[in-house]
C-alpha positions as CSV (number, residue, x, y, z in Angstrom):
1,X,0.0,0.0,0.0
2,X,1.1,3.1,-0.8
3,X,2.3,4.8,2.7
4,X,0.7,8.3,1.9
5,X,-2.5,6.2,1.7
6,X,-2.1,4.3,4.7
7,X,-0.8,7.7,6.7
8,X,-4.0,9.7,5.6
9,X,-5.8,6.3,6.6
10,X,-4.3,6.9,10.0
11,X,-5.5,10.6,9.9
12,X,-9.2,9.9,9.1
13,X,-9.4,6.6,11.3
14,X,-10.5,8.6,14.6
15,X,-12.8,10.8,13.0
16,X,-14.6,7.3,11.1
17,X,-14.5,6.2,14.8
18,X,-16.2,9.3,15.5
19,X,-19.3,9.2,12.9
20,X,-19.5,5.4,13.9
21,X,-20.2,6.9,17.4
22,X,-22.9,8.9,16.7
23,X,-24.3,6.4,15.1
24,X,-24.6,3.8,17.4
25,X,-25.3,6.5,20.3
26,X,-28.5,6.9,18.6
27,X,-29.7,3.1,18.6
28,X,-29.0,3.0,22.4
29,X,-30.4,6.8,23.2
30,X,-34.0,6.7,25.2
31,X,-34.9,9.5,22.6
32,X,-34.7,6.4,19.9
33,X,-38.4,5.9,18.3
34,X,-40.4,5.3,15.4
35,X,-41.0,8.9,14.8
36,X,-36.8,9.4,14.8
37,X,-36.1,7.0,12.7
38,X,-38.8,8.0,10.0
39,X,-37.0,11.0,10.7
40,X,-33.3,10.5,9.9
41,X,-34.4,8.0,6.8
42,X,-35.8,10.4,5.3
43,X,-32.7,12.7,6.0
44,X,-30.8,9.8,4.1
45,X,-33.1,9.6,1.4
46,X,-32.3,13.4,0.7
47,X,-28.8,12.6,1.1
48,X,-28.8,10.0,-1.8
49,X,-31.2,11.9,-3.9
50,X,-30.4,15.4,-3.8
51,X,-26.8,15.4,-2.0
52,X,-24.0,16.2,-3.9
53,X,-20.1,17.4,-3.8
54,X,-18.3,14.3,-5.0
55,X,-18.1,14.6,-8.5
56,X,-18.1,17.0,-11.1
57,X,-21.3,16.6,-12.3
58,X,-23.9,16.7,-9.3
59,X,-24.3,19.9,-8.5
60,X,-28.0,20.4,-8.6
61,X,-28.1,16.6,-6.5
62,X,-26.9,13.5,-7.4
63,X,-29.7,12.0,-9.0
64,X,-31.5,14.6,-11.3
65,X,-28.2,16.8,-11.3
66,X,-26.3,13.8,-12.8
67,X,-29.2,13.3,-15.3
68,X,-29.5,16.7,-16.1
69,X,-25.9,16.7,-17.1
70,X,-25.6,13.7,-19.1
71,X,-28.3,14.8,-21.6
72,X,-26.1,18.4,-22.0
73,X,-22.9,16.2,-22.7
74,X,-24.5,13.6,-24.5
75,X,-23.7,15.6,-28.0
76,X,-20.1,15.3,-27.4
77,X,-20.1,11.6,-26.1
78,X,-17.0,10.0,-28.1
79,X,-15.6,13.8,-29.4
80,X,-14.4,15.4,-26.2
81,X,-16.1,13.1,-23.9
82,X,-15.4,9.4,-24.0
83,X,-18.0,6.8,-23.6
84,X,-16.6,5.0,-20.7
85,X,-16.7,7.5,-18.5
86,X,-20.5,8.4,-19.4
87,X,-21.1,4.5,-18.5
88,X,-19.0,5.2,-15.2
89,X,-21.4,7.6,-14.2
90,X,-24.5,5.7,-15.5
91,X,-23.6,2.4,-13.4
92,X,-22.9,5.4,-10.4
93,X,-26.4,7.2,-11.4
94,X,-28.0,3.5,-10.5
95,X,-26.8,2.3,-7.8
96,X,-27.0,6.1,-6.1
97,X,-30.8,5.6,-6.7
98,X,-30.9,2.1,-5.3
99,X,-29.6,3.5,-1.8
100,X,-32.4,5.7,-1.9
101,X,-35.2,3.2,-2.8
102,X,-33.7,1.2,-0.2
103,X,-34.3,3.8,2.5
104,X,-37.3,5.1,1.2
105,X,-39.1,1.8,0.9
106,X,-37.9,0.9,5.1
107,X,-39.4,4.5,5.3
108,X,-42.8,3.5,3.9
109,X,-42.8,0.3,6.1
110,X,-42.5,1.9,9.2
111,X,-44.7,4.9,8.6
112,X,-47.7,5.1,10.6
113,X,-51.2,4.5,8.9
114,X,-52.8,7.7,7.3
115,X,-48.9,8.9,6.4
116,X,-48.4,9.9,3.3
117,X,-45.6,8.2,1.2
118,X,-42.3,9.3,1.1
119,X,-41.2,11.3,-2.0
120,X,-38.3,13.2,-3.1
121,X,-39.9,16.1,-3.4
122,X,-41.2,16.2,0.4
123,X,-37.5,15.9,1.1
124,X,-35.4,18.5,2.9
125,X,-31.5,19.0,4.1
126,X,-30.8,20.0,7.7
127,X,-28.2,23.1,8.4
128,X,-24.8,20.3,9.1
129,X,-25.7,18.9,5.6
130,X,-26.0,22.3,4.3
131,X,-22.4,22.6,5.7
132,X,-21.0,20.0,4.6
133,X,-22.0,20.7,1.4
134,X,-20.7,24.3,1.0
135,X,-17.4,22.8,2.4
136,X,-17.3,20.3,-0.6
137,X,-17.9,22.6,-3.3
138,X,-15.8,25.2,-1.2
139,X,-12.9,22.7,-1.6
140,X,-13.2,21.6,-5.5
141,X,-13.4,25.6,-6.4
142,X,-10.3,26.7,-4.6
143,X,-8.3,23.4,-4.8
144,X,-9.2,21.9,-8.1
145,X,-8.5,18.4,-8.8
146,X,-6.9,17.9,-5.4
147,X,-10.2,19.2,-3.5
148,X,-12.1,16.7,-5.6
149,X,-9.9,13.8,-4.6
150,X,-10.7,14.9,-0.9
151,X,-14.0,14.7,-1.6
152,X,-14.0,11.2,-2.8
153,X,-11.8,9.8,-0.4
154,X,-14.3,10.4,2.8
155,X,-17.1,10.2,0.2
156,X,-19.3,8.1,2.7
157,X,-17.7,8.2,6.0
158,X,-16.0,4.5,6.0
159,X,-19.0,3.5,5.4
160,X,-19.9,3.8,9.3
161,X,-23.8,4.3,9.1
162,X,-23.8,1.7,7.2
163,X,-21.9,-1.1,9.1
164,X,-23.2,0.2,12.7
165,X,-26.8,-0.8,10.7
166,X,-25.9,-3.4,9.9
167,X,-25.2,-4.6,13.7
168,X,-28.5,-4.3,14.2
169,X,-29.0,-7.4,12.3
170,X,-31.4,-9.9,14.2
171,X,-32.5,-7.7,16.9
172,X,-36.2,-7.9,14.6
173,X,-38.9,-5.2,13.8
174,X,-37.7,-2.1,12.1
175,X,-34.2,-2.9,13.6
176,X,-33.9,-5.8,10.8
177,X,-35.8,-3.5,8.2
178,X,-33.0,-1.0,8.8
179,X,-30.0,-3.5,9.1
180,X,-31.3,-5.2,5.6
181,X,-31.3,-1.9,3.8
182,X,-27.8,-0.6,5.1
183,X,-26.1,-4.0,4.2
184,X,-27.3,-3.5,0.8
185,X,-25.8,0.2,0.6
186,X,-22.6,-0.7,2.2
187,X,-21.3,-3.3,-0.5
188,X,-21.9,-0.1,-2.9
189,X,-20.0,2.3,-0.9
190,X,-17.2,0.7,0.1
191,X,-15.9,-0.1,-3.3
192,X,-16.7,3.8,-3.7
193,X,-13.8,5.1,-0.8
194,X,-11.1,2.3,-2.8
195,X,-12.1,4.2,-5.9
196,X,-11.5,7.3,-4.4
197,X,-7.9,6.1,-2.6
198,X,-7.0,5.0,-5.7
199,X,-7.8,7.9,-7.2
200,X,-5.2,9.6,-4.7
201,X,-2.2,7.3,-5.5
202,X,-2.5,7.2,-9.4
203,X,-2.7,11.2,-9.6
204,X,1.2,11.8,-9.1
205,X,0.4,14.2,-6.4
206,X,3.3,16.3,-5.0
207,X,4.4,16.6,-1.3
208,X,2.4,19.8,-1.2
209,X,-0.6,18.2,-2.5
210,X,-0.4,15.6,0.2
211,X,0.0,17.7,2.9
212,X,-3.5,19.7,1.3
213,X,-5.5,16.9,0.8
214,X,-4.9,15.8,4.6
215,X,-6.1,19.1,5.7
216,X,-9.0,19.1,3.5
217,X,-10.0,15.5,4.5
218,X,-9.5,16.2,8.4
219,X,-11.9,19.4,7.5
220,X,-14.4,17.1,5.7
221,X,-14.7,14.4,8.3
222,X,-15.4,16.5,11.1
223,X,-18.0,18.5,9.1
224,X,-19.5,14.9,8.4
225,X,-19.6,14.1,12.3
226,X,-21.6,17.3,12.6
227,X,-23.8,16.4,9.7
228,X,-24.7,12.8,10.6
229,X,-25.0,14.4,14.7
230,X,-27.7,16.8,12.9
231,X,-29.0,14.0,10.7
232,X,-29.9,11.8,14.0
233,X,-31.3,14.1,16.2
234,X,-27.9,15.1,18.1
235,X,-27.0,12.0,20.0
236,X,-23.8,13.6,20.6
237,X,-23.1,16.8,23.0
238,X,-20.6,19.1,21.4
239,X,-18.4,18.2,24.2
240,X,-18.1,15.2,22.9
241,X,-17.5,15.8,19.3
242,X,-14.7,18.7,20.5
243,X,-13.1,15.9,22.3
244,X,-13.2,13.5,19.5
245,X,-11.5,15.8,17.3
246,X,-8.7,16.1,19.8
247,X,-8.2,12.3,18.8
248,X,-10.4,10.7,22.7
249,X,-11.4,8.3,20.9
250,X,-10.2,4.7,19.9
251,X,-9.7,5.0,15.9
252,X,-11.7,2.4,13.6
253,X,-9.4,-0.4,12.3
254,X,-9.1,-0.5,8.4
255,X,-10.1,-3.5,6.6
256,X,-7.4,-4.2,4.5
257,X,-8.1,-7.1,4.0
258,X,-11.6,-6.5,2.5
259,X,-10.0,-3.6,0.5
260,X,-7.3,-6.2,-0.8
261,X,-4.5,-4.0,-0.1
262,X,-1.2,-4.5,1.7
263,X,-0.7,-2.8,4.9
């Protein structure tokens, strides 16, 4: 493995820890109901419908903003824009949307009777999503190329909401509803953060630009604590997250093995 990889693994490893936390705070807090957790899947299903800020062409959300820009650029498909990357995106444009059915279908199970249906356009971000957003897109303009790669690399937070989901596997009810759904997603995103490492190693990136992408992906991560704090209904006291950004906290343990790389 390349050992700028594995350092800037080191770097974002507490602050994975640290999403993870938030996370599986919620499951355990006596604030934990129905109504919250129609609440933050919702939240979700925003996030993998209208979120964007990790790639260059889903500004306007990643699902109809990706769309939106494939029909502009499909004139120049094979001319200045080559066909393998407009499949790229397709195969990304689909499973994107399968996250969200996912969510939005556990969503509609759980909702009470009389509720209407969830729908994208009923759908709204909170202010740390709003942040983390503006961060994103602050990044990519100033930086370029680096402040994309950034973006990709912590492009789903290790995956944390995810597996802690997925440890909710056999506790039944909407527990298993939610656990079902999030084991689905993770498969997807995972092979997402090896695209984005890779990404990082093959660019030829200069001392300079490693040193700026592990600023901009220590910025990132703790924005994305904030976001997914916001997202559940603030299981975590600020306290807490200060502290965790101090590095209190025991850092998750990369799966190199699942990522087939070489520590």
């Amino acid at each position: 493995m390349n050992p700028r990889i594995e350092h800037l693994v080191a770097v974002a490893a507490p602050l994975w820890a640290g999403e993870a936390e938030v996370v599986r705070t919620y499951w355990t807090s006596p604030k934990h109901t129905a109504q919250t957790d129609m609440l933050w899947l919702a939240r979700q299903c925003f996030k993998e419908f209208w979120g964007s800020g990790v790639s260059k062409y889903d500004r306007g959300g990643v699902f109809l903003g990706v769309m939106k820009k494939l029909i502009e650029t499909a004139p120049a498909i094979d001319i200045t824009l080559d066909r393998t990357e407009v499949l790229d995106t397709l195969e990304g444009l689909k499973a994107e949307f399968s996250h969200y059915c996912a969510f939005a279908d556990v969503y509609d199970e759980i909702r009470p009777a009389g509720t209407p249906k969830l729908n994208p356009h009923v759908l709204e971000a909170w202010p740390e999503e709003d942040a983390l957003t503006a961060l994103r897109y602050q990044h990519q303009d100033e930086h370029g190329a680096v402040g994309m790669r950034a973006c990709k690399f912590t492009e789903g937070g290790y995956c944390t909401l995810f597996s802690e989901g997925m440890a909710l596997a056999g506790k039944g009810g909407i527990e298993e509803k939610i656990a079902a759904a999030c084991a689905m997603v993770y498969e997807d995103e995972f092979g997402h953060m090896l695209a984005g490492m890779t990404g990082i190693t093959d660019a030829g990136l200069k001392d300079a630009d490693w040193k700026l992408i592990e600023t901009l992906v220590v910025a990132q991560l703790q924005k994305r604590i904030h976001m997914r704090n916001g997202q559940f209904g603030y299981p975590l006291a600020e306290a807490r997250i200060q502290a965790i950004f101090r590095g209190d906290i025991l850092p998750v343990a990369f799966d190199y093995a699942k990522a087939k790389l070489a520590a």
